[in-house]
C-alpha positions in Angstrom: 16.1 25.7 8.8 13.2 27.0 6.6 10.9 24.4 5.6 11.1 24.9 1.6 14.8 24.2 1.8 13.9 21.0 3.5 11.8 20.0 0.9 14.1 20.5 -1.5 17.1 18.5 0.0 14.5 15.5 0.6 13.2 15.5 -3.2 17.2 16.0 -4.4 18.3 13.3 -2.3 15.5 11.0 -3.2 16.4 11.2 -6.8 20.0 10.8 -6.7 19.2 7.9 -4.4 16.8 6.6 -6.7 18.8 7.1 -10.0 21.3 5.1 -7.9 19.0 2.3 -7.6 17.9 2.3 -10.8 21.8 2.2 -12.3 21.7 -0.7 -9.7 19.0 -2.4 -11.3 17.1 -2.3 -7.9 13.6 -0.6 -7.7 13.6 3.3 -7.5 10.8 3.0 -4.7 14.6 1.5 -2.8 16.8 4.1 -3.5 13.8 6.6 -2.3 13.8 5.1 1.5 17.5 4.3 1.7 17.8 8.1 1.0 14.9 8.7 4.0 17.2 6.5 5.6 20.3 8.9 5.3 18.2 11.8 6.1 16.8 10.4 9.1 17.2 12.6 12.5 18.8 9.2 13.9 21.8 9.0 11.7 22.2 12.5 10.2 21.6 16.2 11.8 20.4 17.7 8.2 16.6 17.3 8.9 15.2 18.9 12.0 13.3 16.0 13.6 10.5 18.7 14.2 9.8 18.7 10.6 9.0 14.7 10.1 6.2 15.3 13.1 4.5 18.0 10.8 4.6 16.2 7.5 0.8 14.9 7.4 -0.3 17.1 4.6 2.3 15.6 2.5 1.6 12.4 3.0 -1.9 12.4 3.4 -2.2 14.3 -0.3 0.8 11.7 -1.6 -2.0 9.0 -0.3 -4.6 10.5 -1.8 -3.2 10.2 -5.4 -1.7 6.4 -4.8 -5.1 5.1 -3.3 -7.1 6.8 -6.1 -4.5 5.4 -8.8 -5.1 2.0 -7.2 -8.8 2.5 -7.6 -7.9 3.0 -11.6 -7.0 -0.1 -11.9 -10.4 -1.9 -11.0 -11.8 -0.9 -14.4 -14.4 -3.6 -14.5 -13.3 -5.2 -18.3 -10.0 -6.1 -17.6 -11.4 -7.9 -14.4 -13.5 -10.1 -16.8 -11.0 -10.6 -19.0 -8.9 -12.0 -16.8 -11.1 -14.2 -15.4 -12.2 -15.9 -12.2 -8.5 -17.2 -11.9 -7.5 -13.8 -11.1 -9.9 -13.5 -8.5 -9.9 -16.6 -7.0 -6.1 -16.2 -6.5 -6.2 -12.5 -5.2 -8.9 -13.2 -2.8 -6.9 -16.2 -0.6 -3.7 -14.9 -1.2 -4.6 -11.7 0.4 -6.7 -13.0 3.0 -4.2 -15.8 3.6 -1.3 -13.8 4.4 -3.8 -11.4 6.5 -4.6 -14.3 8.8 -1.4 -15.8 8.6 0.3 -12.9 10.3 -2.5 -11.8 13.0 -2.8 -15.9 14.0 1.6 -15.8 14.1 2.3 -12.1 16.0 -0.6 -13.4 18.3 1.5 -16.3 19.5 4.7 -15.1 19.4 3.4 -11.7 20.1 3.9 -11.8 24.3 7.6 -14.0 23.9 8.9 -10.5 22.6 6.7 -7.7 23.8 6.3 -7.1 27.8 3.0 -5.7 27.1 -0.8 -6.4 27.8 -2.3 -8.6 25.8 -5.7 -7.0 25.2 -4.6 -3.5 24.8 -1.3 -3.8 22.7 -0.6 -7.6 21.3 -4.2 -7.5 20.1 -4.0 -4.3 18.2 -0.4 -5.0 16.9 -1.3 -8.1 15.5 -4.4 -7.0 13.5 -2.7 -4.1 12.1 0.5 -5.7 10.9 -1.8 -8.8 9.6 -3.7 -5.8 7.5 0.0 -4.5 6.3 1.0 -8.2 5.1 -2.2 -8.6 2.1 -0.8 -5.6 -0.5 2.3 -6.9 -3.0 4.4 -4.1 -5.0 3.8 -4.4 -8.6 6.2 -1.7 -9.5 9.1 -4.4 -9.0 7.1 -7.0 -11.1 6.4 -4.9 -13.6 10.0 -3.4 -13.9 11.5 -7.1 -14.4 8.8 -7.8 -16.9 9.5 -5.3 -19.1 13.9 -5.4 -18.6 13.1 -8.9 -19.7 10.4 -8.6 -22.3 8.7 -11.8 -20.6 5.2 -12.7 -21.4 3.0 -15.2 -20.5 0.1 -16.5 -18.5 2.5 -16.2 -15.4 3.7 -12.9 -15.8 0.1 -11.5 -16.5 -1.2 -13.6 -13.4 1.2 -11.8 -11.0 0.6 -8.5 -12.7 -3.3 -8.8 -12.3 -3.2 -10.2 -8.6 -0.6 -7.9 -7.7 -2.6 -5.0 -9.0 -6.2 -6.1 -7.0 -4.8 -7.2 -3.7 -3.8 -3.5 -3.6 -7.7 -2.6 -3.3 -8.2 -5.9 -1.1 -5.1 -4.9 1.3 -6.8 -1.5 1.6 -10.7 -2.7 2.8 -8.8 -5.4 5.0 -6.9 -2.3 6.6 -10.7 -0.3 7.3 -11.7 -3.2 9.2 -8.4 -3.9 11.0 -8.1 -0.4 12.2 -11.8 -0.3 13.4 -11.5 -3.2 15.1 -8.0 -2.2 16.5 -9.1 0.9 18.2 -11.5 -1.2 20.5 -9.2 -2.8 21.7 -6.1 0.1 22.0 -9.3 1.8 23.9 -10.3 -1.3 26.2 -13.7 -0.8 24.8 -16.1 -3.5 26.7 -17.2 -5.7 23.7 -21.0 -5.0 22.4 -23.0 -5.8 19.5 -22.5 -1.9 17.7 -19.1 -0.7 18.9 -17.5 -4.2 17.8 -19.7 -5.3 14.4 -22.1 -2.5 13.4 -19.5 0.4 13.8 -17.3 -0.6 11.1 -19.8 -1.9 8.8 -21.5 1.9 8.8 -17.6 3.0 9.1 -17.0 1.1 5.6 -20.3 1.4 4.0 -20.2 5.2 4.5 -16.5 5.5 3.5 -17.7 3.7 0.1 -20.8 6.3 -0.3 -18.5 9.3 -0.1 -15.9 8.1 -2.6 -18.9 7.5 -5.2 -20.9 10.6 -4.6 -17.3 12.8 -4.9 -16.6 10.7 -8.6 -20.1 11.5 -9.5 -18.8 15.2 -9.2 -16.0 15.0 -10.7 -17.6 12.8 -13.6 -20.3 15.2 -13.8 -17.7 18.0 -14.1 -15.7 16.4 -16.9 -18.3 15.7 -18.9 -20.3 19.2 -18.8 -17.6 21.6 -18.8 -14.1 19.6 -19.5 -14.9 18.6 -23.1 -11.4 19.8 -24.8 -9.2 20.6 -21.6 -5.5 19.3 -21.6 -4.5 17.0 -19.0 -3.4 19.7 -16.7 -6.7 20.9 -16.1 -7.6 17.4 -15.1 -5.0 17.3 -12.7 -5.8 20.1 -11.0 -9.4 19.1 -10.8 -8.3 15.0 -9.7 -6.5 16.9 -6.7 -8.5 19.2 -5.6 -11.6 17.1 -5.6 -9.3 14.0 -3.7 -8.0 16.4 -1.3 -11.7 17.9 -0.5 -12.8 13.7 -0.6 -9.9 12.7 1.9 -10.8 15.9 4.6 -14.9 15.2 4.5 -13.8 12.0 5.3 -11.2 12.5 8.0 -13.5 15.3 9.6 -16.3 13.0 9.8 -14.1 10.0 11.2 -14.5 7.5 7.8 -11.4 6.0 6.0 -10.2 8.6 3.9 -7.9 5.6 1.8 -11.1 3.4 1.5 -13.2 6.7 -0.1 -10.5 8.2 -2.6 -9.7 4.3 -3.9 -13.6 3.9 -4.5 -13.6 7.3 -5.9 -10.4 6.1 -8.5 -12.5 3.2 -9.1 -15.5 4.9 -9.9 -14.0 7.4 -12.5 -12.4 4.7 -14.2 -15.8 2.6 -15.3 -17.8 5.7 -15.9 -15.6 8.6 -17.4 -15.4 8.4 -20.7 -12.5 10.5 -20.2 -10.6 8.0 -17.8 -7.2 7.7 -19.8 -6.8 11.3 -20.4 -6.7 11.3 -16.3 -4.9 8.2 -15.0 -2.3 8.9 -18.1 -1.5 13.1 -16.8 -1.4 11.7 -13.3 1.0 9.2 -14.2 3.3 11.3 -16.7 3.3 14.5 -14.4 2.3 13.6 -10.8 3.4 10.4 -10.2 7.4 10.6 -10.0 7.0 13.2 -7.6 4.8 11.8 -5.0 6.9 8.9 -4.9 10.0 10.7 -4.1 8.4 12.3 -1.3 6.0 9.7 0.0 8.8 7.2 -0.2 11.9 9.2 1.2 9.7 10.6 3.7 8.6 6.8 5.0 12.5 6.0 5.5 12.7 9.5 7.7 10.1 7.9 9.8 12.3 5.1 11.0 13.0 4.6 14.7 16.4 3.2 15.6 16.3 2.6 18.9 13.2 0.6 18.5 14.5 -1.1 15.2 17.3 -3.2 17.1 14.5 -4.9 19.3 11.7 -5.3 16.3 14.3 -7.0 14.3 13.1 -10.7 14.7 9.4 -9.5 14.4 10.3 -8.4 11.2 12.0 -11.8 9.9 8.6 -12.9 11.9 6.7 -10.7 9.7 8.3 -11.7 6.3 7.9 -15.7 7.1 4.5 -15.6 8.1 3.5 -13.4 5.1 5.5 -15.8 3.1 3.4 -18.7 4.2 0.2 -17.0 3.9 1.1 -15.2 -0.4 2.2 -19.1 -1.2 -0.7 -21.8 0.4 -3.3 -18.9 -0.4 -2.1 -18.8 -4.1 -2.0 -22.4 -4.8 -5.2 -22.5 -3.0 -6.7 -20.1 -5.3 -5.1 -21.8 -7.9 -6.8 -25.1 -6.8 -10.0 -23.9 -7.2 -10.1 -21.5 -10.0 -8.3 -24.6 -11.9 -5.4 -23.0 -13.1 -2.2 -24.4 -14.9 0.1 -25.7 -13.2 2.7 -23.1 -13.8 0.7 -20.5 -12.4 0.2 -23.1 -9.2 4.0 -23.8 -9.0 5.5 -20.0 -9.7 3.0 -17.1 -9.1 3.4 -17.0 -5.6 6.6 -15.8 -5.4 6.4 -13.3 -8.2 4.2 -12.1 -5.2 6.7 -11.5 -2.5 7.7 -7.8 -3.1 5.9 -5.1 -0.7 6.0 -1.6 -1.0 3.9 1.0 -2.4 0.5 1.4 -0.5 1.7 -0.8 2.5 4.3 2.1 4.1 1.5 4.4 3.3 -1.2 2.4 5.2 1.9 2.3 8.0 2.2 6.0 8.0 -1.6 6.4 8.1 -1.6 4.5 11.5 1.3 6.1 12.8 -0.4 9.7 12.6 -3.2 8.2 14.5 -3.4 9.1 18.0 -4.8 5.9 19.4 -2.1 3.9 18.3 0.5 5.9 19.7 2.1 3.0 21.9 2.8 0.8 18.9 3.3 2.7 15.6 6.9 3.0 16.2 7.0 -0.7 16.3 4.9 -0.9 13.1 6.9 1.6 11.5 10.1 -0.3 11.8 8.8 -3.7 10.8 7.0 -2.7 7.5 9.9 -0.3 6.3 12.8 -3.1 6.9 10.3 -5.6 5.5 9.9 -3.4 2.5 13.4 -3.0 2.2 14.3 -6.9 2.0 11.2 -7.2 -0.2 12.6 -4.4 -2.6 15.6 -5.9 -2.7 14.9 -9.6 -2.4 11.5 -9.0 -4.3 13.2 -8.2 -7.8 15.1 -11.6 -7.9 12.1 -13.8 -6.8 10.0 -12.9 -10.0 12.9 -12.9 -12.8 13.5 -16.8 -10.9 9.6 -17.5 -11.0 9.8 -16.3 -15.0 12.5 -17.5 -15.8 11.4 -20.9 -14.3 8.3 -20.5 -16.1 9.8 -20.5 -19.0 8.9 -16.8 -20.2 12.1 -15.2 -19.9 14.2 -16.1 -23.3 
């Protein structure tokens, strides 16, 4: 089957699935993998399961426009408007639900995986603790708006929900640098182990700057009138020549096109010219793709045994979103409605996490437990989607800013 026609069924499928959805009042970002799910190899003959193995461009560039739209939304006034609250929440949170999974698949790691320790509960652990810090706030944003709510809740969740994006993603550059010591049975030592990833992160950082100085530099000298699609062409090419420098030279390629978003959007003057064409012309796309091609990915005959690691999963990132919330909370000094509801206006997972998934299961070194991975974050992502949805209209409407 040629490959264009391939193409075409998954971004037809994807839509109908996702209009589905939508008519459904479900997320979109649902009906995309439920269609991935139809199309799988596993179920359905339609896709050659050749073609998934050879789909790294496509997501790779799909990534490259999600991180660097993630990046957009650290412009540096709305962090101050919002206030240390904001941060103080995102921070534990985050971190919370990090540790919270690593410390839980670490126990209950060797009851359901006959595996070395060292070499494969280690790794696994660290990984999927990385995967639980990101929340979806497509979902929250979708009920906010069918609802018209407002309030300091609402805003709260939007506001955490849109940082812990660019928290989830530095947490995943040091979880895979320290995972691949131990995938590789690396003896431990002072700059494998500690100064590695520092220089790893650092220089990941650098590249994304000195690539939006570039493209800044660009805009401003010779991009003075353009319409957006110029600027789209530019955003692209430059994010696809800013993720291969820094897959060629080993770096994190999600870590330098998020700092690269981030960048842009505090020192271009033409910053909503950019995010807006992305958004109005790019964006739809990339999700169909990105997202119907994460459901393709889907294992079956490793999802029946990963089932309870993914209930596993969802508790333990449960545990970590709420105490680390109210924690935040705590110490910020917050309201009390923000203590009693934010956290689970915090529970839906999507976006960024299944690309962060599909990032590890194209690396080499973690061949022996992406399938694993892969099936636990995209069932976890479907009973957040679904679940997700319900959990902030409750949390509004308990909050008193739903009418």
């Amino acid at each position: 089957m040629q490959s264009i026609l391939i193409v075409g069924i998954i971004i037809f499928a994807g839509f109908i699935f996702g209009q589905i959805a939508k008519y459904l009042r479900l997320p979109k970002v649902t009906g995309y993998i439920i269609a991935g799910i139809f199309l799988n190899p596993g179920i359905t003959n339609i896709i050659p399961k050749d073609f998934i193995l050879h789909t790294s461009l496509i997501t790779n560039l799909s990534l490259s426009i999600i991180t660097f739209s993630v990046g957009g939304t650290l412009l540096y006034q709305n962090i101050k408007k919002l206030g240390k609250g904001i941060l103080f929440i995102t921070f534990f949170e985050a971190e919370f639900a990090f540790f919270a999974v690593i410390i839980g698949f670490l126990l209950i790691g060797p009851h359901f995986i006959n595996a070395p320790f060292l070499t494969t509960i280690v790794p696994l652990s660290i990984l999927l603790g990385c995967l639980g810090s990101p929340t979806d706030p497509t979902a929250t944003l979708a009920v906010r708006d069918e609802y018209q709510a407002k309030g300091e809740v609402s805003d709260t969740i939007m506001g955490v929900a849109a940082f812990d994006d660019a928290l989830g993603i530095m947490n995943y550059s040091l979880a895979i640098a320290i995972a691949s010591i131990f995938v590789l049975n690396q003896p431990f030592n002072t700059n494998s182990s500690i100064l590695n990833p520092i220089i790893i992160i650092l220089s990941s950082i650098l590249l994304g700057i000195l690539v939006a100085i570039v493209f800044n530099l660009i805009t401003k000298l010779f991009l003075k009138s353009e319409s957006g699609g110029v600027f789209i062409v530019l955003t692209v090419g430059l994010l696809c020549l800013c993720f291969g420098i820094a897959s060629y030279y080993k770096l994190d390629p999600l870590l330098s096109t998020m700092t690269m978003g981030a960048v842009v959007v505090n020192f271009n003057n033409k910053r909503e010219i950019i995010f807006q064409a992305l958004e109005n012309y790019c964006e739809e796309l990339v999700f169909v793709l990105f997202f119907t091609l994460s459901g393709m990915f889907l294992d079956f005959s490793v999802l029946g045994s990963s089932i309870l690691l993914m209930i596993f999963f969802i508790f333990l990132r449960t545990i970590g979103k709420v105490s680390g919330t109210q924690l935040g909370a705590h110490l910020s000094k917050s309201s009390d409605k923000i203590k009693k509801y934010v956290a689970f206006g915090l529970i839906p997972q999507g976006g960024i996490v299944i690309g962060l998934a599909l990032m590890i299961a194209h690396n080499p070194a973690f061949d022996s437990i992406s399938k694993i991975i892969i099936s636990v974050i995209i069932g976890a992502t479907v009973f957040h989607e679904l679940v997700g949805p319900i959990c902030v209209k409750l949390s509004l409407k308990a909050a008193g800013e739903i009418k």
